[in-house]
C-alpha positions in Angstrom: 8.0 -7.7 -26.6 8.1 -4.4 -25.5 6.5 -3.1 -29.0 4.0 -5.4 -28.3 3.6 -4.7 -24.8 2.7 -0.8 -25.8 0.4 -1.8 -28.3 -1.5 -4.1 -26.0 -1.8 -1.2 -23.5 -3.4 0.8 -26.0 -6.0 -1.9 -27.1 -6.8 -2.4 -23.6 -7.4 1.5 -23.0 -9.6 0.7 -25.7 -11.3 -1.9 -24.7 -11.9 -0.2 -21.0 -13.5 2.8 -22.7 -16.1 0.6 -24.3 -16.6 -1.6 -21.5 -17.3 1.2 -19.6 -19.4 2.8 -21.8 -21.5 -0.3 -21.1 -23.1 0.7 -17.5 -27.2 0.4 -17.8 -29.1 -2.5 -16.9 -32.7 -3.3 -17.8 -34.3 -5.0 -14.5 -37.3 -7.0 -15.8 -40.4 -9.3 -14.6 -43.2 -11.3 -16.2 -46.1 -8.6 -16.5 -48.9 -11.5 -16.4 -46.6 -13.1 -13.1 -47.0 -9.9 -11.4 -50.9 -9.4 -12.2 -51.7 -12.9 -10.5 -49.3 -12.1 -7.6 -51.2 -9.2 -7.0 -54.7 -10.5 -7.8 -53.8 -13.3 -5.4 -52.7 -11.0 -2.4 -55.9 -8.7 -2.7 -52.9 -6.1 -3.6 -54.3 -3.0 -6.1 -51.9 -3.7 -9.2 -51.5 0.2 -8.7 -49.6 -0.4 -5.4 -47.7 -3.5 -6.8 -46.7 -1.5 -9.8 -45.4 1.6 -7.5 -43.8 -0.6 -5.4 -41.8 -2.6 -8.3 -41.1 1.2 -9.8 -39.3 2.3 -6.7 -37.0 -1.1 -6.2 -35.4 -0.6 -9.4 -37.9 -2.6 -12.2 -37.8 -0.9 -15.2 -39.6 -3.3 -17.8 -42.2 -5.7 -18.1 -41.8 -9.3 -20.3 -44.9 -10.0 -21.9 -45.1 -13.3 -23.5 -47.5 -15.2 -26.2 -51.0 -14.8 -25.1 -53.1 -18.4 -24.8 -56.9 -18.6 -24.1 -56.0 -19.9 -21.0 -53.9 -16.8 -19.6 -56.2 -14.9 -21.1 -59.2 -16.5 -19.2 -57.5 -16.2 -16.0 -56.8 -12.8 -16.2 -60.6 -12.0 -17.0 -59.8 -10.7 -20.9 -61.8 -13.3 -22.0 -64.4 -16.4 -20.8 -63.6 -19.6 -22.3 -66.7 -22.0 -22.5 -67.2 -25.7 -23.2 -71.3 -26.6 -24.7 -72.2 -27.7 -21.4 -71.9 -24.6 -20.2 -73.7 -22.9 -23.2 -76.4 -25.5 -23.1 -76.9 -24.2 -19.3 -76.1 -20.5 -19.8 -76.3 -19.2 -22.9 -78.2 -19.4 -25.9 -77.3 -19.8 -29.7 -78.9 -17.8 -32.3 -79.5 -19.5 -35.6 -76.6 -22.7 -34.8 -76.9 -25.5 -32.4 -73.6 -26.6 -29.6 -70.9 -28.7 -31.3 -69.5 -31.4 -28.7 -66.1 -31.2 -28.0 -65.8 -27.5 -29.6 -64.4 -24.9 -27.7 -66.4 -21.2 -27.2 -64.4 -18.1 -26.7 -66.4 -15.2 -25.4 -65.9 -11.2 -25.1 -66.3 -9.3 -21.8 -67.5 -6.6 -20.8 -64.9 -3.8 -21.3 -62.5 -5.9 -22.8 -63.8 -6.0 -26.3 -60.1 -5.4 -28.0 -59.0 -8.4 -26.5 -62.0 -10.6 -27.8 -60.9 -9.1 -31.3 -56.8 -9.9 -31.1 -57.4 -12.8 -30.1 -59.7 -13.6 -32.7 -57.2 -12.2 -35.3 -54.4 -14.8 -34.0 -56.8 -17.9 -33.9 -57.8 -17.4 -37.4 -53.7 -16.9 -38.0 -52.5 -19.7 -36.4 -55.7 -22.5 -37.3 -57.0 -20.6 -40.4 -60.8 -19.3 -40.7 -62.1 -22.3 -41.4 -61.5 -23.7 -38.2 -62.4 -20.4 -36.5 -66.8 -20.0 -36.0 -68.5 -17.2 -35.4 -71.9 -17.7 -34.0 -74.4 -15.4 -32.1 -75.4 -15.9 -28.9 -77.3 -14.0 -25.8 -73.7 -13.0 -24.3 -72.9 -11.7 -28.1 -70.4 -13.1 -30.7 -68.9 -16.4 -29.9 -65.8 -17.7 -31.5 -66.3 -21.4 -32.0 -63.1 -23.4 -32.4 -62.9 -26.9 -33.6 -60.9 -29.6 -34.9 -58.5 -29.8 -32.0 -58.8 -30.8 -28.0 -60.0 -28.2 -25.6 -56.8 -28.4 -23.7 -54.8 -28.0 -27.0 -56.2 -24.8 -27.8 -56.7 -23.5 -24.2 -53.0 -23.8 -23.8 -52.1 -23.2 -27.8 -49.5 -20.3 -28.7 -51.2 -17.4 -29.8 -49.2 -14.1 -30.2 -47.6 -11.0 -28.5 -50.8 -9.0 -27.4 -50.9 -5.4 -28.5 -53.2 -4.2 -26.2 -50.8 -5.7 -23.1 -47.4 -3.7 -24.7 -49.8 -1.0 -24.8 -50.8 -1.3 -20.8 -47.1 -2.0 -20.1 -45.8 1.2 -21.8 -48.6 3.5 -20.1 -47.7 2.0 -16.5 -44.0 3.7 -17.4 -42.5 0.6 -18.0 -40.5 -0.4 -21.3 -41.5 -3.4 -22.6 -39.6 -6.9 -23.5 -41.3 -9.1 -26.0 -40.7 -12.8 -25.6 -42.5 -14.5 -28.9 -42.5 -18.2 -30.1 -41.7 -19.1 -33.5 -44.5 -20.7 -35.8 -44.0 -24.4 -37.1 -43.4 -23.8 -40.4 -43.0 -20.4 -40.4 -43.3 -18.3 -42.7 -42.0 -14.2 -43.5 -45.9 -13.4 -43.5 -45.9 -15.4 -39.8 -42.7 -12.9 -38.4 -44.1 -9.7 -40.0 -47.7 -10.8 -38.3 -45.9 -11.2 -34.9 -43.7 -7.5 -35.3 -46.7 -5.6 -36.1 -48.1 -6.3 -32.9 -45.6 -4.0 -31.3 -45.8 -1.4 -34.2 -45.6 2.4 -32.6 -45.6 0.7 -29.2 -42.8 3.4 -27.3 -40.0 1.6 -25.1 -39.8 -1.7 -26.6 -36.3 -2.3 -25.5 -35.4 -5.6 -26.2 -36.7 -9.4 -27.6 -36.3 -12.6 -26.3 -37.2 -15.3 -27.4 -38.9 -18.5 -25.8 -38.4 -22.1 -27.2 -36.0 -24.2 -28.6 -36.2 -22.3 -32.0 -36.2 -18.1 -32.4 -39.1 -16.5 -34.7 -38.0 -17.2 -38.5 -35.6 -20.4 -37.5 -34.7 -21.7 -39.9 -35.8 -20.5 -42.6 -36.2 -17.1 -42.4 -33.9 -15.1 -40.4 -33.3 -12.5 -42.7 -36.6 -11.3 -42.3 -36.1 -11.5 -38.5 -33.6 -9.5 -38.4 -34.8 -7.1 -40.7 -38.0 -6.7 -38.5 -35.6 -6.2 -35.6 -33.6 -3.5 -37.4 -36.2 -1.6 -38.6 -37.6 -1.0 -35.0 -33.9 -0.3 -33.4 -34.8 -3.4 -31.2 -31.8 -5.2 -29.4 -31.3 -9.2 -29.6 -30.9 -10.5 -26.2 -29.8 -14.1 -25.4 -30.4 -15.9 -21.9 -27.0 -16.9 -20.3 -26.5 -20.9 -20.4 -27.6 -22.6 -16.4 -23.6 -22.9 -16.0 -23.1 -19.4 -17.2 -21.4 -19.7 -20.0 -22.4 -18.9 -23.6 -26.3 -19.2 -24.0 -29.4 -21.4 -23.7 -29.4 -23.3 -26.7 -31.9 -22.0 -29.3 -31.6 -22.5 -33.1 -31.0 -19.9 -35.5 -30.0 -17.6 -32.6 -26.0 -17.8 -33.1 -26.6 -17.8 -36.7 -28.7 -13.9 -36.2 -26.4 -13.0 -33.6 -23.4 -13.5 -36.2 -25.9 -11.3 -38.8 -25.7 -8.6 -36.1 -22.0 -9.0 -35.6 -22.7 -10.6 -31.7 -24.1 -7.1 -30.9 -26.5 -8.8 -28.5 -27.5 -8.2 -24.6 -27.1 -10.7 -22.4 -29.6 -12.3 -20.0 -29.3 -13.6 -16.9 -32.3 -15.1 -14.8 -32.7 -18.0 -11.9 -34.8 -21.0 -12.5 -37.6 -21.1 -10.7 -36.8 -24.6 -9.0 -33.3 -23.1 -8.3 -35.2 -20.0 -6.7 -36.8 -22.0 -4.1 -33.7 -23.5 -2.9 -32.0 -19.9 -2.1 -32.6 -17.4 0.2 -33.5 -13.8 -1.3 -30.0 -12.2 0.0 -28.4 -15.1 -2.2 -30.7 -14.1 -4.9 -29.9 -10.7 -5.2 -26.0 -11.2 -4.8 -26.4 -13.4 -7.8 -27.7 -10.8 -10.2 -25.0 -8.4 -8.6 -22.2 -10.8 -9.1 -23.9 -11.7 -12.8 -23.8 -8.1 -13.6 -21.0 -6.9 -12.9 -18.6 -10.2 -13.7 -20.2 -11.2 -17.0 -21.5 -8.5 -19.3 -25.0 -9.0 -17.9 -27.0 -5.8 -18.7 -30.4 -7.4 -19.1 -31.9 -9.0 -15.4 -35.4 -11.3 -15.5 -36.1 -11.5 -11.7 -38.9 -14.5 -11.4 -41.1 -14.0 -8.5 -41.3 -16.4 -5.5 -43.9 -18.6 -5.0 -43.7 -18.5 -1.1 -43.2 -15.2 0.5 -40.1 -15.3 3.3 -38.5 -13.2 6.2 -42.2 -12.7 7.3 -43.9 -10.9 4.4 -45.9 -12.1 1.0 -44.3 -13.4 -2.0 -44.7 -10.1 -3.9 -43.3 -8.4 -1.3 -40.4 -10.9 -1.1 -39.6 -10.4 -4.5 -39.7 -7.0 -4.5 -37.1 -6.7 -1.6 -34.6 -8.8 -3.2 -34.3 -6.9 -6.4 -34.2 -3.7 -4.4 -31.0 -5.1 -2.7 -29.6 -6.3 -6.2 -30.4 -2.5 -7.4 -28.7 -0.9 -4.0 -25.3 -3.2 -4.7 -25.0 -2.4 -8.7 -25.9 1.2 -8.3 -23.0 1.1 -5.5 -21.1 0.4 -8.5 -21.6 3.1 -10.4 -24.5 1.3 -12.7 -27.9 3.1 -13.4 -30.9 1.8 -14.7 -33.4 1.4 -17.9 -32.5 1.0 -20.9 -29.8 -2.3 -21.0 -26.8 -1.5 -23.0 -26.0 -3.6 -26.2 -22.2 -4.2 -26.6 -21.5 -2.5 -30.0 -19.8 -4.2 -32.9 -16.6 -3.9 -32.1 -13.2 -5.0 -33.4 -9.9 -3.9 -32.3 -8.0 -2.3 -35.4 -6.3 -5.4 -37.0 -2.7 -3.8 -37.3 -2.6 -3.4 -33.9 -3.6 -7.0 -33.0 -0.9 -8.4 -35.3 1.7 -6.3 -34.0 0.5 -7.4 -30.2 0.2 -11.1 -31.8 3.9 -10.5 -32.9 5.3 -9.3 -29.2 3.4 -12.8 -28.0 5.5 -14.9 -30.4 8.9 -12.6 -29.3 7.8 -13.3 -25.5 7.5 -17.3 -26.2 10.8 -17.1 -28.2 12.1 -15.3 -24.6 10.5 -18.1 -22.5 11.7 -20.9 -24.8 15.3 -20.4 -24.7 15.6 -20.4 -20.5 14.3 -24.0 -20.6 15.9 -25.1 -24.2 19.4 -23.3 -24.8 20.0 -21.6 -28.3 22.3 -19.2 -29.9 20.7 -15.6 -30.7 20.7 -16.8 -33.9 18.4 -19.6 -34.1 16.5 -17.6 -31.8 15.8 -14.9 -34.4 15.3 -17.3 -37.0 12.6 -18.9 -34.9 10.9 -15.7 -34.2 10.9 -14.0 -37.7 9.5 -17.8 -39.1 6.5 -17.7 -36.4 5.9 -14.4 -37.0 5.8 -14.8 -40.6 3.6 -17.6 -40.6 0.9 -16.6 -38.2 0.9 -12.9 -40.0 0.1 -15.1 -42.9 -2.5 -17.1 -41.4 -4.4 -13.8 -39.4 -4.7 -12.7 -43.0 -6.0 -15.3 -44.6 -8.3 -16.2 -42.3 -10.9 -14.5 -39.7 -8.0 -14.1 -37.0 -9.5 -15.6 -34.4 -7.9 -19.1 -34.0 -4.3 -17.8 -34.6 -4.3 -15.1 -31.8 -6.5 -17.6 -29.5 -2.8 -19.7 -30.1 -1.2 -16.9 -29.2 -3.2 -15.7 -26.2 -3.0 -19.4 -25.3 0.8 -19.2 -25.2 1.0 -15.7 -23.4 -1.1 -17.6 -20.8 1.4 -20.4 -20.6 5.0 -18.7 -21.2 4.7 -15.5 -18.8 4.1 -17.2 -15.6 6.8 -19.2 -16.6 9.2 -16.5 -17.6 8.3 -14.9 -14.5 9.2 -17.3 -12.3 12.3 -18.5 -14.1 13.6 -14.8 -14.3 13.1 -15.4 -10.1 14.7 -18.0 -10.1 18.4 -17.0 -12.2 18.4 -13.5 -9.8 17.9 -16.0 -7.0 21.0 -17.8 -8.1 22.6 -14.5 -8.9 22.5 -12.9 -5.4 23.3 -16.9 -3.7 25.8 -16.7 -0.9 27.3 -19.1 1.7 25.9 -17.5 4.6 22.0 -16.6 4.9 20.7 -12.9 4.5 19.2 -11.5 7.3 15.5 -12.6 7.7 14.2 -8.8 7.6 16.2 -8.0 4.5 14.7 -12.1 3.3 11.0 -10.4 3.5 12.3 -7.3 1.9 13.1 -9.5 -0.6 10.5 -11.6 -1.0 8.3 -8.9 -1.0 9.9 -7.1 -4.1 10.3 -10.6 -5.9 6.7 -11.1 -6.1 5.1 -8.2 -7.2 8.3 -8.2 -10.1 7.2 -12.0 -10.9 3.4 -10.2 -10.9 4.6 -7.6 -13.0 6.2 -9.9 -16.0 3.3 -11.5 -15.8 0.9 -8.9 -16.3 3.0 -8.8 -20.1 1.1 -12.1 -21.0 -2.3 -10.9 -19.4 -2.4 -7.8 -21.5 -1.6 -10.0 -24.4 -4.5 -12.0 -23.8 -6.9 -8.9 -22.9 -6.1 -6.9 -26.3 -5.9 -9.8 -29.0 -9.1 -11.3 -28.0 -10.9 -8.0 -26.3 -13.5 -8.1 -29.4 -17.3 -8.5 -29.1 -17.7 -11.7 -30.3 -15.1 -13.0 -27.1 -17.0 -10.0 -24.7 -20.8 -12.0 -25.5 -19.3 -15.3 -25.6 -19.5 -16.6 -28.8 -16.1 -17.4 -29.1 -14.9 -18.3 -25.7 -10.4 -18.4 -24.5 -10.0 -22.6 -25.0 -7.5 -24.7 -22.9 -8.2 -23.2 -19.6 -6.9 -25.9 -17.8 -3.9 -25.8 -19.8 -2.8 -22.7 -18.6 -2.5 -24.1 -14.7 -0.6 -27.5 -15.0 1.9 -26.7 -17.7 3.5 -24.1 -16.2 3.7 -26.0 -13.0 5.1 -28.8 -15.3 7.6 -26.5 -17.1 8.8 -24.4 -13.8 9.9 -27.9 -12.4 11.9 -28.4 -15.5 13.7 -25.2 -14.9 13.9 -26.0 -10.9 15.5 -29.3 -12.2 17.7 -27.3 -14.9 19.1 -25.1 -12.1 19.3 -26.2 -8.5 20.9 -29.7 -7.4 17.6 -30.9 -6.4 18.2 -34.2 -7.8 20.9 -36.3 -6.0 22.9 -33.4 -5.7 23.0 -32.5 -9.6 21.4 -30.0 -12.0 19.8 -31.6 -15.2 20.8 -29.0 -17.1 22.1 -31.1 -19.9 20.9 -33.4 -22.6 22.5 -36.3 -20.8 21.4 -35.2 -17.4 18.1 -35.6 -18.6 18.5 -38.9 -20.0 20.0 -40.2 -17.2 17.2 -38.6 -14.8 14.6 -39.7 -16.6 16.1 -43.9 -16.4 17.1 -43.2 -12.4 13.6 -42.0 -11.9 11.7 -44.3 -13.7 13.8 -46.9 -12.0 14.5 -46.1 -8.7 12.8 -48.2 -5.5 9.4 -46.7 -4.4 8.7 -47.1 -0.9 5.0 -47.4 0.3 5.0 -43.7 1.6 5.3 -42.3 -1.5 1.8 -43.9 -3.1 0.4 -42.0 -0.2 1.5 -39.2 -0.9 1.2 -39.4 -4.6 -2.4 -40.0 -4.0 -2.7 -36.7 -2.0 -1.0 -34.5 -4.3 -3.5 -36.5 -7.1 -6.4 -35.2 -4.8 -5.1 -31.5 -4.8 -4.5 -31.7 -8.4 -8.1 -32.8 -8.9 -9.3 -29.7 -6.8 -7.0 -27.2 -8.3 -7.6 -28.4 -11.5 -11.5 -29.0 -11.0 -11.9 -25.6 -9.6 -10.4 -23.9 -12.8 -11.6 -22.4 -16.0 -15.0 -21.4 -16.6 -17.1 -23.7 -14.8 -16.4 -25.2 -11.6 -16.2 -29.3 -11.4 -15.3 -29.5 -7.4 -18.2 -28.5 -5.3 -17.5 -25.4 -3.4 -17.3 -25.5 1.0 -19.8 -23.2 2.4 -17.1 -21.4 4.5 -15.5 -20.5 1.3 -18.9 -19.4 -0.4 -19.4 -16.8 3.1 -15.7 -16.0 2.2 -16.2 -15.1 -1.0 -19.4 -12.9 -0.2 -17.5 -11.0 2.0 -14.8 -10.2 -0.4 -17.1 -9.3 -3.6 -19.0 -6.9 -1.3 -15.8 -5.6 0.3 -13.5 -5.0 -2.5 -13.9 -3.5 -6.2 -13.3 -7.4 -7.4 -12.8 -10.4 -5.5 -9.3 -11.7 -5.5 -9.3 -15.6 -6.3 -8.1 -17.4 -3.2 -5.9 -19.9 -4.6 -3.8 -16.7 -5.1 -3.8 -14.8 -2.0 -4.1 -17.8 0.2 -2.0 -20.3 -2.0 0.5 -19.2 -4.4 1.5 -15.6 -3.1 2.4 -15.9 0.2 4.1 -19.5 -0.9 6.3 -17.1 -3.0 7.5 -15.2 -0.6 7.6 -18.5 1.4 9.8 -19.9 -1.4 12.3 -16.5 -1.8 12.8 -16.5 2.3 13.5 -20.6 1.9 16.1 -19.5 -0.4 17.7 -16.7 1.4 17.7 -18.2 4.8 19.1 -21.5 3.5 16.3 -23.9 4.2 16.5 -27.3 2.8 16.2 -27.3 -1.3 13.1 -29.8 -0.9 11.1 -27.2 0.5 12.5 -24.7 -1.7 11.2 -26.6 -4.5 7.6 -27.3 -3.2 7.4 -23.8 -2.1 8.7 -22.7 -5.8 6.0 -24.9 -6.9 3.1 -23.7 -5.4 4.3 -20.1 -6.0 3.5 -21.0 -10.0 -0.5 -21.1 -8.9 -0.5 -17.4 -7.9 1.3 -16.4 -10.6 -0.5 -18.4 -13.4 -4.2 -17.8 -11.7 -3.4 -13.8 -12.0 -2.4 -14.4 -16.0 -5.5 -17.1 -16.6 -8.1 -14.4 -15.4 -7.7 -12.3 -18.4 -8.5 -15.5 -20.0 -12.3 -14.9 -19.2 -12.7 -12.2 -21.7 -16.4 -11.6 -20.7 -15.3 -9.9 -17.4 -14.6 -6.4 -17.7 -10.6 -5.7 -18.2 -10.5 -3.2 -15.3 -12.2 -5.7 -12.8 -9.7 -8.4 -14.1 -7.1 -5.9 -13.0 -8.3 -5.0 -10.3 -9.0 -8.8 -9.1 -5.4 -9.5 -9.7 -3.8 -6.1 -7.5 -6.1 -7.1 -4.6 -4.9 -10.5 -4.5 -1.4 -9.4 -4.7 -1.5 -7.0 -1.4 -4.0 -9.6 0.4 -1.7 -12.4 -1.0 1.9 -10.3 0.1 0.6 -9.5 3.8 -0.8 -13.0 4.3 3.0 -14.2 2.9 4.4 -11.7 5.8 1.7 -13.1 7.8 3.1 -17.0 6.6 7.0 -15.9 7.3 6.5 -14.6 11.2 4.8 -17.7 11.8 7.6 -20.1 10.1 9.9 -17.9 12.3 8.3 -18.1 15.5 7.9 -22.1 14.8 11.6 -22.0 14.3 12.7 -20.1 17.0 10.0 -22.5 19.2 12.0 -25.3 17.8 15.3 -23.8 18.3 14.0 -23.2 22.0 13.3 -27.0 22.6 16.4 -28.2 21.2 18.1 -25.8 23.0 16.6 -26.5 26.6 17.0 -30.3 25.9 20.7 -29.7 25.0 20.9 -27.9 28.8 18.9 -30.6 30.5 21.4 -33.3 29.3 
């Protein structure tokens, strides 16, 4: 264990340096959003584009052109033969009904020409006119409905990169992929953004990325040629990613070197205030290796000012908070390829199997012996299996059990010394917080054994991006809840007077229990310890099932802009001041029920500050970090939770004693 302990330290020195490493975030908006904004709020897109400069945007997405955008941002005029028959005049051709016109405009004669180049692309020339007219060339397009072309994927516009890039901006391109695409169709859409400076990243919209299925080679080959970084959008229940095809399968070819996007739906946007808004993003950022932010712009402005204005005020605060943090802005960082060195994983893999071996034998007694035996036959066999395999499944096992067996250890360690140092007479309640106080940040620190198991086996890209993601979440807080109350049972008279610390003791518990006479109080409270199952259990892992109060959500506000990380409250307000609850129960000689729901509820603490390492996409420092400021939160709320059982006991004391003197 202690081997194993070392090399996990290093790992996660490691891991820290790259994680740090990682600290610039791209701040994005939709280019053509921000045009119409502007255009709508008789703004000069020279002030709206200062003004998004100075709170923190540093790119632009600009997305397939249609005739329809195009038209509405004046590149173009779309015309239908009435209004030719009206308006303008054909040369040598008469109107086609039903055909739709496309003509140039004054001063925007490049556009007229791309956009020609990706109608003849996507529908072929045949289906692509050219006639002449009194405003000039037309393009005449036919064999489809006006609103089918009008709102018909075109391509990335040059010219657009081109504008983006000399406002100062970098530039995200969001392309669609073809139906039946071809390498000609992904080398077409690339060489739109050839010598285009600052293209930082691509994104891509639809159900499919460019190439899928087909042809991701030559994606990824156009990417890599241009130095241009993958980025995925984060899933709505932030974990893993929106589901496109073809985009795990080039992530993998890029060995999950990818950014990671996070935006807010636009529905979702109305329902929030801008302050919630922006404390998403900085929450996002800074909890789940966001480094790439799209910031959609409101539709209504709020707080008394436009919606432009609105939006820009929000992602101003989002910058202020991250930059708070230490993070600048620009370029996003892409996670590099990295893989801890293998050696170094087995040998950490190893100290998890001696550190379940450790756990195994305080609940089931064996000889040192079969305990070797046991370890040097696990080790063996995983070894073998990391080896002939990718790795990942074996030491996701092994995290798995780190999760489990040191919050368990921990607390069963607690409990032998608290048997050790038992006496007939109770310890003085001073010297009982003392105590309790040094009993929990030991349990904390056995613990942190298993959490820096977990951090270095799986601290890897691939678990950093979420493409592999820590399963049986849940796991890790009921069984050791379920296991500590085995070793309660295995060491304290709890039951009838009698420690089940035997194979027959068992037995016989398990027919007195299963037989004994229920009363109707006890479905009661069996159905409310089923209820705070459901919400400790709901509210764990990676997504949340059990909505959450708003009391708690201001709570929880307060605390992530407050402290480095914010400590989870189960353990502060829960499981660490029942801990110390639980060791003063002990010392002062309370009644052994309470000792054993306080011991109980101590396990949450302890397990919650192993399980966070469990989400491996949050920095290891902030994990850390999360888990020392629960503990000093979590140890003066327990000296906080001892006064007050004191001062309700000497209140009691009081009463009994004034009743004894009125009798």
């Amino acid at each position: 264990m202690a081997i194993g302990l070392l090399t996990a330290l290093f790992l996660v020195y490691q891991r820290d340096r790259i994680e740090e490493a990682q600290n610039h975030i791209e701040n994005i908006v939709d280019y053509d959003a921000v045009l119409r904004a502007s255009a709508f709020e008789k703004r000069s897109t020279h002030d709206a584009f200062k003004a998004l400069k100075a709170s923190g945007v540093t790119a632009f997405a600009i997305y397939d052109r249609t005739l329809e955008k195009a038209n509405d941002a004046g590149e173009i005029q779309l015309l239908n033969a009435q209004d030719l028959s009206t308006n303008v005049q054909l040369y040598g051709a008469n109107y086609k009904a039903g055909a739709l016109y496309v003509a140039s405009v004054p001063g925007k004669e490049g556009y007229f020409k791309e956009i020609r180049e990706d109608l003849v692309h996507r529908l072929g020339a045949d289906k692509v006119g050219l006639v002449n007219s009194s405003r000039g060339l037309l393009l005449e397009l036919t064999g489809a409905p006006y609103e089918a072309l009008s709102t018909m994927k075109l391509s990335i516009s040059r010219l657009q990169a081109q504008e983006v890039s000399n406002r100062g901006f970098n530039v995200i391109v969001r392309p669609t992929n073809f139906k039946n695409v071809t390498p000609e169709d992904t080398r077409y859409v690339f060489s739109r953004i050839n010598d285009i400076p600052n293209v930082t990243g691509i994104v891509f919209t639809g159900k499919e990325i460019l190439g899928a299925p087909k042809y991701l080679d030559e994606t990824l080959k156009e990417l890599n040629s241009r130095n241009i970084p993958l980025i995925g959008i984060e899933a709505v229940n932030q974990l893993q990613y929106d589901p496109q095809a073809g985009f795990n399968e080039l992530a993998a070819m890029k060995e999950y070197s990818v950014g990671r996007l996070y935006t807010i739906a636009k529905d979702e946007l109305k329902k929030i205030t801008p302050e919630e808004a922006s404390q998403r993003y900085y929450i996002s950022d800074i909890e789940r290796n966001i480094r790439f932010n799209l910031f959609p712009l409101y539709e209504d402005g709020q707080n008394n000012t436009t919606s432009l204005q609105t939006t820009i005020n929000y992602i101003a605060e989002s910058r202020d908070k991250l930059a708070e943090k230490g993070f600048e802005f620009g370029r996003g960082d892409v996670y590099p390829a990295y893989n801890p060195n293998p050696l170094l994983v087995v040998v950490t893999m190893v100290g998890s199997i001696a550190l379940f071996v450790f756990v195994l034998q305080m609940l089931v007694a064996m000889r040192t012996h079969k305990q070797l035996v046991l370890f040097f036959a696990l080790s063996l066999a995983s070894i073998v299996v990391y080896i002939i395999t990718s790795g990942t499944m074996i030491t996701l096992l092994w995290a798995l059990s780190a999760a489990v067996m040191a919050p368990v250890g921990a607390m069963i360690m607690v409990m032998d010394h608290w048997k050790s140092i038992a006496s007939d007479t109770p310890v003085g309640p001073w010297r009982a917080t003392g105590y309790a106080l040094m009993y929990l940040v030991g349990a904390a620190l056995f613990a942190a054994v298993g959490a820096m198991f977990i951090a270095s086996m799986l601290g890897n890209t691939r678990f950093f991006m979420e493409f592999a993601i820590f399963r049986g979440v849940k796991l890790t807080f009921v069984l050791p809840i379920v296991l500590v109350a085995i070793a309660y049972l295995q060491r304290f008279p709890l039951w009838k007077g009698r420690m089940l610390n035997s194979k027959e003791e068992a037995i016989n518990f398990v027919k007195e229990f299963l037989t004994m006479d229920v009363r109707f109080y006890v479905f009661l409270v069996v159905g409310a310890l089923a209820t705070v199952g459901y919400v400790f259990v709901g509210r764990s892992g990676h997504t949340a099932g059990v909505p959450v109060p708003a009391a708690e959500l201001m709570l929880r506000r307060f605390l992530e802009n407050t402290l480095y990380a914010r400590p989870r409250e189960k353990e502060f307000i829960i499981g660490h001041p029942a801990f110390m609850l639980a060791t003063f129960a002990f010392l002062r000689k309370w009644p052994l029920v309470i000792h054993f729901i306080l011991t109980i509820a101590s396990v949450i603490g302890i397990a919650s500050m192993v399980e966070t390492f469990c989400h491996l996409r949050t920095p290891v420092m902030m994990s850390i970090m999360r888990g020392v400021d629960g503990l000093w939160i979590g140890a003066i709320l327990g000296v906080v939770a001892i006064l007050a059982a004191r001062f309700l006991i000497y209140v009691a004391q009081w009463y009994q004693q004034r009743e004894v003197n009125h009798e």
